[in-house]
BAFI-3210 file (N, C-alpha, C; in Angstrom, 3 decimals, decimal comma, padded with zeros to 6 digits):
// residues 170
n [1|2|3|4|5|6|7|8|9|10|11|12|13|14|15|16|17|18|19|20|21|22|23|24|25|26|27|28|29|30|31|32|33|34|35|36|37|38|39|40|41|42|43|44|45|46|47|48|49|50|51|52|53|54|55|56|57|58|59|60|61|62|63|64|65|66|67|68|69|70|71|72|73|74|75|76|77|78|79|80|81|82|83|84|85|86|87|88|89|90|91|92|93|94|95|96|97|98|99|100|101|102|103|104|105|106|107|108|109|110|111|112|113|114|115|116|117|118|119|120|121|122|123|124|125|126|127|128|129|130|131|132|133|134|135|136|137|138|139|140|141|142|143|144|145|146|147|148|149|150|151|152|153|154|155|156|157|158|159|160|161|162|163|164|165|166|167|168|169|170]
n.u [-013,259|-011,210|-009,368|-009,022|-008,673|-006,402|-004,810|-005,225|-004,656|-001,663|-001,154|-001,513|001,040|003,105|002,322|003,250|006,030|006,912|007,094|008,652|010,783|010,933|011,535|013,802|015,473|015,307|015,913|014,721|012,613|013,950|015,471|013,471|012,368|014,896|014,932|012,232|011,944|013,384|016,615|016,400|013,677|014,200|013,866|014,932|018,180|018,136|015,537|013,543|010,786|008,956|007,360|005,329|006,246|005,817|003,798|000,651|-002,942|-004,292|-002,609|-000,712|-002,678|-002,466|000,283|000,316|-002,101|-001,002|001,281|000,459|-001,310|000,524|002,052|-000,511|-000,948|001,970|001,548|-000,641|000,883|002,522|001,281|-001,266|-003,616|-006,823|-006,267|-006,493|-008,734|-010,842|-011,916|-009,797|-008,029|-008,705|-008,534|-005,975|-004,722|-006,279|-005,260|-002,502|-002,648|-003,405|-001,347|000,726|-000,108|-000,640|002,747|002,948|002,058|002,958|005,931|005,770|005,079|006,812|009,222|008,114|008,130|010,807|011,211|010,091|011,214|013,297|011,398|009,218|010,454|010,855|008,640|007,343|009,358|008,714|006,072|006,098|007,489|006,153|004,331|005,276|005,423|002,569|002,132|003,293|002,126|-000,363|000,466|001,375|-001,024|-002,652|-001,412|-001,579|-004,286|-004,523|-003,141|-004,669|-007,132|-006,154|-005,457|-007,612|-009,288|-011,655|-014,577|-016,184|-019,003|-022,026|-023,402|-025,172|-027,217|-027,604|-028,633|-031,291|-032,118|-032,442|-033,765|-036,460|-037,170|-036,224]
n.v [013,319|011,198|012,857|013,982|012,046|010,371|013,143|013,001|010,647|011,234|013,314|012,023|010,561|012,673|013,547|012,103|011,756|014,537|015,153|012,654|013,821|016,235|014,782|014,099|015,985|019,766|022,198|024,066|025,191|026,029|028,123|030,122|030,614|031,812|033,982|035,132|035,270|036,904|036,684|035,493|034,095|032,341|028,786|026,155|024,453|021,365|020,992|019,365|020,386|021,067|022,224|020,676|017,892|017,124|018,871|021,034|020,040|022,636|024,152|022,521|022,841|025,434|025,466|023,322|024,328|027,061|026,200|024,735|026,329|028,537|027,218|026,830|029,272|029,785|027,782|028,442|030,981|029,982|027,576|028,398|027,123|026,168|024,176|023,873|023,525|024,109|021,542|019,961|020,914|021,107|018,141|017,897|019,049|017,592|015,279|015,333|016,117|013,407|011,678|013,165|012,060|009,311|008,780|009,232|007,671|005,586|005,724|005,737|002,869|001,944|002,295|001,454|-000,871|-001,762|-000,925|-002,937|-005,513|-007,346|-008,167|-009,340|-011,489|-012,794|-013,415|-014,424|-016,771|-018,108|-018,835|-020,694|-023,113|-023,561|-024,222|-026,770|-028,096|-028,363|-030,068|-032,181|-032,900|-034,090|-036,122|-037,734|-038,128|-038,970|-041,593|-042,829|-043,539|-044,988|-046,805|-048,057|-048,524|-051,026|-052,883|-053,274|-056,286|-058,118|-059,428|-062,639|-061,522|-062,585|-062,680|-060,549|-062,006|-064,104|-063,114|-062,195|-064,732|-065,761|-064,278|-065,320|-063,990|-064,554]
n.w [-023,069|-022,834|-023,371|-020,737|-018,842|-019,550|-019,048|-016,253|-015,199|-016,319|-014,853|-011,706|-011,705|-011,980|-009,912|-007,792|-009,010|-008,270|-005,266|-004,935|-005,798|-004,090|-001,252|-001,770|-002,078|-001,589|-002,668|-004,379|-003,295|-000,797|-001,665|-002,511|000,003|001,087|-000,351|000,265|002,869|006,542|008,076|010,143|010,126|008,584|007,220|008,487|008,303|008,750|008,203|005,818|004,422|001,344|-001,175|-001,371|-000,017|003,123|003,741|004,600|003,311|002,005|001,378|-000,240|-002,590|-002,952|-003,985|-005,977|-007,910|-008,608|-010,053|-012,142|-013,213|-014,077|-016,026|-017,867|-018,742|-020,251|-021,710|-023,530|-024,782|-026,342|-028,074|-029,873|-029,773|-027,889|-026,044|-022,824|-020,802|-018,558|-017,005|-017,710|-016,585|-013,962|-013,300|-013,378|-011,584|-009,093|-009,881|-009,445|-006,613|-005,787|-006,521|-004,829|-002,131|-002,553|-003,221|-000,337|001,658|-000,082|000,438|003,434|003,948|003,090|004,505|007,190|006,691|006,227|009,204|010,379|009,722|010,831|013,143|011,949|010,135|011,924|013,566|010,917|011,329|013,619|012,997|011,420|012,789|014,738|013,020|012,062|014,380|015,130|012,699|013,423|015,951|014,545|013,550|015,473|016,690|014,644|013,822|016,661|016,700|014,585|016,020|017,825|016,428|015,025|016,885|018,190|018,890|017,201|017,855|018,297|016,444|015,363|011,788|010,097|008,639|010,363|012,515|011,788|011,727|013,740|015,000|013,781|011,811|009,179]
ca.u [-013,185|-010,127|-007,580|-008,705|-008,411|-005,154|-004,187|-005,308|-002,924|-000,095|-000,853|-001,248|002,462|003,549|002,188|004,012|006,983|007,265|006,858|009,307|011,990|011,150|011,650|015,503|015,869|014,443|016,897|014,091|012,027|014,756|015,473|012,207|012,508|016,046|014,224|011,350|011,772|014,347|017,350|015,583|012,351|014,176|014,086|016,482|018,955|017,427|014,246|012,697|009,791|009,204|006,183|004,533|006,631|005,152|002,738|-000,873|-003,564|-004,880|-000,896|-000,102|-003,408|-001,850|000,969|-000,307|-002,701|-000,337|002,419|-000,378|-001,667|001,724|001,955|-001,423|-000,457|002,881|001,424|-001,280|001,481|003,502|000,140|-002,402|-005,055|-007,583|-006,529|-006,407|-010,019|-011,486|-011,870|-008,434|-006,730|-008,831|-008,071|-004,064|-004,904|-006,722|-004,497|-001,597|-002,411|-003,820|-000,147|001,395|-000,313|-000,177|003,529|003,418|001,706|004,248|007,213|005,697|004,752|008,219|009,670|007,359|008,604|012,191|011,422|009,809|011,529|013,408|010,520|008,459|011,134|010,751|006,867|007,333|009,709|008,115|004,795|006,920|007,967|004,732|002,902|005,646|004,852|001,410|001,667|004,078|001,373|-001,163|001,169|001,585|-002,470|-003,308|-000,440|-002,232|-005,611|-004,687|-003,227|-006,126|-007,669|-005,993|-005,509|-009,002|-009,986|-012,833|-015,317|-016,850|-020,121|-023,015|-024,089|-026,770|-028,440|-027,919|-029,343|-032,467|-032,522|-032,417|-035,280|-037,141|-037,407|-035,836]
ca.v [012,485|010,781|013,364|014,209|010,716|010,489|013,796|012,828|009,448|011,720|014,064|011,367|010,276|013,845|014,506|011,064|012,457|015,900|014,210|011,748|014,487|016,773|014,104|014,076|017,556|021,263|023,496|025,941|025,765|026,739|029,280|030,920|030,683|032,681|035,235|035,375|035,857|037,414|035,657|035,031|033,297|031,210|027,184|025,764|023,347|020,397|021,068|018,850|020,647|021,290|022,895|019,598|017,316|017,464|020,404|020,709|019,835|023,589|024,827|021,665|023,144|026,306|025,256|022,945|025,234|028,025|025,763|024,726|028,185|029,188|026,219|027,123|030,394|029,521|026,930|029,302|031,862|028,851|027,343|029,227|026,339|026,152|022,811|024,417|023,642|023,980|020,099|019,564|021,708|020,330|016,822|017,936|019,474|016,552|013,979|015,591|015,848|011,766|011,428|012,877|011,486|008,132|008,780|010,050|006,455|004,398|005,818|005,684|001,987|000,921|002,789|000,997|-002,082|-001,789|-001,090|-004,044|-006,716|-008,005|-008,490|-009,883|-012,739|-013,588|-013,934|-015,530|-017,964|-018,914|-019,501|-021,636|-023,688|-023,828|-025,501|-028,049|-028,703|-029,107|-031,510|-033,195|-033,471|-034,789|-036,940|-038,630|-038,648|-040,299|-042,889|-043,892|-043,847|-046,606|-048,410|-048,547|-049,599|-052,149|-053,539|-053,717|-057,350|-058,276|-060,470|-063,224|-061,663|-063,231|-061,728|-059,699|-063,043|-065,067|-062,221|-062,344|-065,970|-065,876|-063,356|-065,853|-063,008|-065,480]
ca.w [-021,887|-022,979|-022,745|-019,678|-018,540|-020,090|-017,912|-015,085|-014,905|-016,130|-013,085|-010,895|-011,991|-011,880|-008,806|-006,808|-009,333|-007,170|-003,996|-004,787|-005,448|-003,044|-000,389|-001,642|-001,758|-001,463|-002,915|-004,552|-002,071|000,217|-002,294|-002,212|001,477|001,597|-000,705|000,902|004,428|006,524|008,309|011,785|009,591|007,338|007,631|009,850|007,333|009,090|007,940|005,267|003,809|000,316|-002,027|-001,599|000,908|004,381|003,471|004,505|001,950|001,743|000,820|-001,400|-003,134|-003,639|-004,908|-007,360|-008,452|-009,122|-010,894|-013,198|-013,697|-015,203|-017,306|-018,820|-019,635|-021,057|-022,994|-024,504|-025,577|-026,934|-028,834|-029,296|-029,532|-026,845|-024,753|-021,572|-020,068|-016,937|-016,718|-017,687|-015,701|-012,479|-013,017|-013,320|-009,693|-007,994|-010,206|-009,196|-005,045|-005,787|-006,726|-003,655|-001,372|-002,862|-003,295|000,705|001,595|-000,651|001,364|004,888|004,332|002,776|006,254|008,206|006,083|006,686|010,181|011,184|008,502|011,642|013,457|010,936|009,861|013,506|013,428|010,292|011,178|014,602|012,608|010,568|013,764|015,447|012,347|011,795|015,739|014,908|011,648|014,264|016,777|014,353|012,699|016,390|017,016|013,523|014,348|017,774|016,469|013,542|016,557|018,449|015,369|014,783|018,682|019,108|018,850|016,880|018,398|017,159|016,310|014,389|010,616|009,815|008,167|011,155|013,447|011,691|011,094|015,191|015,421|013,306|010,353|007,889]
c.u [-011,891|-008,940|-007,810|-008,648|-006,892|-004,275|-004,259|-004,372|-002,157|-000,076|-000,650|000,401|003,229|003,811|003,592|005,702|007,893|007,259|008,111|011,006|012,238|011,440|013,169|016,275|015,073|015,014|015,695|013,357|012,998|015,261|014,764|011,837|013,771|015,015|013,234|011,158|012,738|015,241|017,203|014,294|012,940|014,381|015,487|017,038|018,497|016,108|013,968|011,835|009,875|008,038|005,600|004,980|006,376|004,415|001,397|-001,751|-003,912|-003,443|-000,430|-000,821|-003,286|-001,076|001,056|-000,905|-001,813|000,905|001,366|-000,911|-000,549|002,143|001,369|-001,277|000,568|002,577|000,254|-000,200|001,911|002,256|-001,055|-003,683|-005,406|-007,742|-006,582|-007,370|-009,824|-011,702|-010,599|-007,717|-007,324|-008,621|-006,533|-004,384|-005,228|-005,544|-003,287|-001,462|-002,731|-002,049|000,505|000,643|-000,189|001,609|004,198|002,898|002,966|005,681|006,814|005,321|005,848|009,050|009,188|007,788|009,867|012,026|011,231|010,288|012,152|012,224|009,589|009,192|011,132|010,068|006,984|007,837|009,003|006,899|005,251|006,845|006,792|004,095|003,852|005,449|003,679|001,349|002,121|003,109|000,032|-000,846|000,731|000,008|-003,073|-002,472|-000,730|-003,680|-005,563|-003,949|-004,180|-006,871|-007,502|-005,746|-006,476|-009,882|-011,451|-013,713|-016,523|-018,686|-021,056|-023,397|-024,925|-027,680|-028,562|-028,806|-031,040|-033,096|-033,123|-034,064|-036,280|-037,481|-037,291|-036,346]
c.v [011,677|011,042|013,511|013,160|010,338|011,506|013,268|011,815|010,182|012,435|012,968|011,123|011,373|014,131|013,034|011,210|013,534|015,530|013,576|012,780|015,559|016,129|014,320|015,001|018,605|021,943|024,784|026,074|026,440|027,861|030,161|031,248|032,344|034,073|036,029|036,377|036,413|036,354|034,679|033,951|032,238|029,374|027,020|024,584|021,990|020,208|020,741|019,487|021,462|022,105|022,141|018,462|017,880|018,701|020,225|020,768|021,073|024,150|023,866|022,615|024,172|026,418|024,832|023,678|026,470|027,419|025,477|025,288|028,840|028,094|026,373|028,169|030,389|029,018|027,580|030,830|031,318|028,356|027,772|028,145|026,106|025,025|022,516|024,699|023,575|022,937|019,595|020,234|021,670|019,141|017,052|018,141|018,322|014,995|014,056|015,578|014,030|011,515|011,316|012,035|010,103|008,052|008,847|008,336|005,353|004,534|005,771|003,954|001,651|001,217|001,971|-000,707|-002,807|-001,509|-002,217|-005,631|-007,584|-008,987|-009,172|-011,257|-013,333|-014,180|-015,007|-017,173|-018,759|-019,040|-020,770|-023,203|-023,938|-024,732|-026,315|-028,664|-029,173|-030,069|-032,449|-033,871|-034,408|-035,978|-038,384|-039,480|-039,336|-041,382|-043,414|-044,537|-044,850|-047,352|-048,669|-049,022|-050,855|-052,869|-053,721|-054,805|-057,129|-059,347|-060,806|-063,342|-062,342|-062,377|-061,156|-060,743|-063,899|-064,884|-062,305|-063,715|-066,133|-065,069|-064,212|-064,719|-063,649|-066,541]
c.w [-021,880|-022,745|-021,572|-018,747|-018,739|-019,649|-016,593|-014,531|-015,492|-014,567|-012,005|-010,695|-011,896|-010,577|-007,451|-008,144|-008,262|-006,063|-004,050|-004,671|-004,945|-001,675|-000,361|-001,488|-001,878|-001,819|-003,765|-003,600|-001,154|-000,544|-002,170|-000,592|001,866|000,914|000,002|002,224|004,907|007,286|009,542|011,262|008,701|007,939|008,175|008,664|007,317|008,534|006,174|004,184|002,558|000,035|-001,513|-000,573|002,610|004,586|004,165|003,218|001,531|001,145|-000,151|-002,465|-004,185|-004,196|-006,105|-008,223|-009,184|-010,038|-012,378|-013,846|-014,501|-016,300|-018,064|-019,347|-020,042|-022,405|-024,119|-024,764|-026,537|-028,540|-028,551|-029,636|-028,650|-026,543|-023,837|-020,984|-018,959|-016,509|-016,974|-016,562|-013,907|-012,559|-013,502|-011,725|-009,080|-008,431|-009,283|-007,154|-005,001|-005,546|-005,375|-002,429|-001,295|-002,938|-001,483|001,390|001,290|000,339|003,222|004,933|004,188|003,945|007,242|007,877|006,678|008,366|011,052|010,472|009,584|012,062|012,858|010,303|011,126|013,462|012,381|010,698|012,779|014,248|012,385|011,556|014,298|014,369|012,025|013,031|015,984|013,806|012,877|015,236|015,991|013,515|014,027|016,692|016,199|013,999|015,526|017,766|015,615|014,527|016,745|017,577|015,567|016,029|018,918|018,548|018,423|017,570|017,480|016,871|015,052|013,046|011,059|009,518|009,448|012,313|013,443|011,586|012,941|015,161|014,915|011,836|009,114|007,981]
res [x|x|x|x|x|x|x|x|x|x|x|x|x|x|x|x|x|x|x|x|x|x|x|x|x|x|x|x|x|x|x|x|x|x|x|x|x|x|x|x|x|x|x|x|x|x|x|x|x|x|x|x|x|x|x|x|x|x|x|x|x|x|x|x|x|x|x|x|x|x|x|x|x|x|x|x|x|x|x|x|x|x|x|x|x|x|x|x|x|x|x|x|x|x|x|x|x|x|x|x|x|x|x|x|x|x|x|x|x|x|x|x|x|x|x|x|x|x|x|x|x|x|x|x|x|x|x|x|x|x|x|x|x|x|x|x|x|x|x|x|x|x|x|x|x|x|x|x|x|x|x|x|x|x|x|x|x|x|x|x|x|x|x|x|x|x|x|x|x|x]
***
């Protein structure tokens, strides 16, 4: 349970890894592209998309899956001890799409960040401005209410003992 706990946060990190540098570039993918197809089918230069960068989840799937599939059989030619389970090698898969997508998240909010940072030092600062307008206003309304306090003549009423002394109580 450990290692595969211990895979699963590497995949995760793996997987917002691949993500992160297929965002900057595609050169095998666009490789596997030129190979692939013919010169009428191939991606247009403009075009973005990687193994894993702007993919659908059923094609990330496959990709993942099949990069991990040749890993496991590398790594059992390489060592032949049996660490290459069926529970490991699905939590590399699900760690690894956790990743991108969390990696696909992190860059659409920091975009969404930088787009509105204007806007947002605006809001901020006219909050800013508005609640020093309100201490201001209640600064002014405590400061008329201790006049009125104090402006409002006491009159010269009778105790409490003299009240009752009146009622005859005392």
């Amino acid at each position: 349970m450990t290692l595969e706990l211990i895979v699963f946060i590497a995949a995760i990190l793996f997987g917002a890894l691949i993500y992160w540098r297929e965002s900057h570039g595609n050169k095998l993918y666009r490789f596997f592209n030129k190979i692939m197809y013919s010169k009428e089918l191939q991606m247009k230069p403009t075009d973005k998309t990687g193994f894993v960068y702007q993919q659908k989840l059923l094609i990330r799937i496959v990709f993942i899956g099949f990069l991990f599939i040749i890993g496991i059989v590398i790594t059992r030619f390489l060592i032949p001890i049996d660490i290459a389970t069926i529970s490991i090698f699905a939590s590399m898969i699900v760690g690894t799409l956790i990743g991108t997508y969390l990696a696909n998240f992190i860059f659409k909010s920091s975009e969404v960040i930088e787009e509105k940072s204007d806007s947002i030092e605006d809001m901020v600062s006219d909050t800013i401005e508005k609640g020093k307008d309100f201490i201001e206003d209640l600064k002014t309304k405590e400061a008329e209410v201790i006049e009125e306090i104090k402006e409002a003549p006491k009159t010269n009423e009778k105790s409490a003992r003299e009240r009752l002394k009146d009622k005859g109580l005392l």
